[in-house]
N, C-alpha and C positions, 0 to 999 in steps of 0.2 A: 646298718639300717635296720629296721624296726619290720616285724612281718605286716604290720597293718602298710607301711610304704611301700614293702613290695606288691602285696596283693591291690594297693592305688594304681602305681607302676602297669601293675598285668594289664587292671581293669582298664587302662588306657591304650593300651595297646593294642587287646581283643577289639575295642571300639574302634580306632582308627583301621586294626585290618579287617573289621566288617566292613565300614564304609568306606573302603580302597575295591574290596571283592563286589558289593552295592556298583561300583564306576565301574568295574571293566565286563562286567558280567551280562550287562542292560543288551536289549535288540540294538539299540542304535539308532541312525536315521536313517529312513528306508530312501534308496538310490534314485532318482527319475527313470523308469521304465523305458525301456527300450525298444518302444513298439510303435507302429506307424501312426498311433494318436499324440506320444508325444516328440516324435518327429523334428517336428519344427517347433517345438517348445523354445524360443533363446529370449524373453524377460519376463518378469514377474507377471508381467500382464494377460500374459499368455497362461499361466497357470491360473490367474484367478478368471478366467471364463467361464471354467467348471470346478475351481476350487475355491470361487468367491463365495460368501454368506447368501445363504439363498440359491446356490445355484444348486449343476447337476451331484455334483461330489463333491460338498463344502467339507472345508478342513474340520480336523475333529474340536470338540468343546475344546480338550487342554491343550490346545495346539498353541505355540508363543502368536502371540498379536504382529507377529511382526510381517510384512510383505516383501522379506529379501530370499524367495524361494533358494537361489543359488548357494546363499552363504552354509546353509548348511545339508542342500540336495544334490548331490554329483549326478549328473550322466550313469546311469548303469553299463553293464559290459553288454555286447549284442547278444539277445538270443539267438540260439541256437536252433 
């Protein structure tokens, strides 16, 4: 192999494990709080009262469009 392949090679690889360390390194999705307002939170409906557009605590601008709160919000652990 030729140094210009290898140094393609590297340059490929530096890339792929920046954006492999990019995936595991992020905050995440923050959990549903586990506090007596979200309580009785159990469908999506119940989260957009104060997380719908307009409301008290609308979800952020880059937030996904989508309204399936559970798919990707667990239950938190109880406080303490």
């Amino acid at each position: 192999m030729k140094s210009k392949d290898l140094l393609f090679i590297a340059g490929i690889l530096a890339v792929l494990g920046f954006l492999y360390y990019l995936s595991i390194s992020g905050k995440g999705v923050p959990p549903i709080p586990s506090d007596a307002t979200h309580a009785s939170v159990t469908t999506e409906a119940d989260c957009l009262v104060c997380h719908g557009e307009g409301m008290r605590h609308p979800r952020k601008v880059q937030h996904p469009p989508k309204d399936q709160c559970f798919e990707c919000h667990a239950r938190g652990e109880a406080e303490k």
